[in-house]
C-alpha positions, 0 to 999 in steps of 0.5 A: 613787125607787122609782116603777116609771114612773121611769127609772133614775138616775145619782146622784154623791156629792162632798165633801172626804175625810172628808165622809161620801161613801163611807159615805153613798153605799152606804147610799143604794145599799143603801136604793134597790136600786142599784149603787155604783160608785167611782173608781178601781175596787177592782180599780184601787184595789188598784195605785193608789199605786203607779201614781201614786208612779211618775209621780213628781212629774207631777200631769198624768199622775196627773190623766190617770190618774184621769181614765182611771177616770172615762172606764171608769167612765162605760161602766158607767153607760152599761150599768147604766143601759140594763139598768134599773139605777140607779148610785150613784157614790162621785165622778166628774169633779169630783173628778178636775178639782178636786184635779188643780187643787189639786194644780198641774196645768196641764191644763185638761180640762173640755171632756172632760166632754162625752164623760162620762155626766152625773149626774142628780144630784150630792150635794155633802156640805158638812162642817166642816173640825173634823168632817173632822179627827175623822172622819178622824182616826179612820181611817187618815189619808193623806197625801193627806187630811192634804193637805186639813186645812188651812183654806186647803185646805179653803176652797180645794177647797171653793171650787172644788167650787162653781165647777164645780157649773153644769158639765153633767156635774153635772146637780141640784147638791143641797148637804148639810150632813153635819157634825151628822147620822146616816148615816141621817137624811142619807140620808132626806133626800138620798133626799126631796130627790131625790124632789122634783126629780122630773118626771114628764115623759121629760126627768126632772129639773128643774133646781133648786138643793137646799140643806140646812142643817138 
């Protein structure tokens, strides 16, 4: 990825809350020079509550809401990528769509996505439902999270998350087995994986399935 032939990259990292995306999304960034992105924003971050409490029990206006971020965030992808900057985006559509279902949202937006910058390539971190419970016991515990703990839910978002992974927008679907490896052997191989979907030709990458388990 640091091949100075190569064209910027758009690289998404998805999981369920607790899988390592954050964490393993900027130190990827860090490791190839790129710019990280999240959404909602921190600035966004910092009233998010707040503006979500206040929609009440509405899960369509909390999932038009997020899906507001992800259209802003997808403008600075545009720019990012034109000036020569690869971004790193701790989640992005997916995300959005899939807890929106979750949560009983009767919106059924995937069409929007043709309007989205789409990703090289999205980094889905498969963890266990026990290690998310450790990892995010270990940190202050939402409710949102506490929401996703249950078997059901983690079988359900987990579910869901592969039956959106052909969605476009997507690009490369590379699935990561996050729950026994450091941070930094995660990242080494995410970066290796990426590497080797590489084509040398204009269009980029080949669209090739990427699991790693081991």
């Amino acid at each position: 990825m640091n091949c100075p032939t190569q064209r910027p990259l758009f690289i998404v990292f998805e999981g369920l809350d607790g899988s390592g995306k954050s964490t393993c999304a900027k130190a990827l960034t860090e490791k190839i020079g790129a710019e990280f992105l999240t959404t909602p924003s921190p600035d966004i971050r910092k009233y998010r509550d707040e503006i979500v409490k206040g929609f009440g029990t509405s899960q369509e206006a909390a999932q038009l809401f997020y899906l507001s971020t992800v259209f802003a965030a997808s403008e600075q992808v545009r720019s990012l990528l034109a000036k020569g900057k690869s971004v790193v985006m701790d989640r992005y559509f997916l995300s959005t769509q899939i807890y929106a279902d979750f949560r009983g949202s009767l919106l059924k937006l995937d069409c929007l996505q043709s309007q989205l910058f789409p990703a090289d390539v999205t980094v889905y971190l498969e963890t266990s439902l026990k290690v998310r419970q450790q990892r995010l016991n270990e940190r202050h515990c939402t409710p949102a999270d506490t929401e996703t703990l249950s078997e059901y839910a983690h079988a359900r978002l987990t579910a869901m998350y592969l039956e959106r992974s052909s969605l476009a927008i997507v690009g490369n679907w590379l699935v990561i087995d996050n729950s026994d490896r450091s941070i930094s052997k995660s990242v080494e191989l995410i970066e290796s994986l990426i590497d080797s979907t590489w084509s040398k030709s204009e269009t980029g990458y080949t669209n090739i399935l990427h699991t790693a388990n081991r």
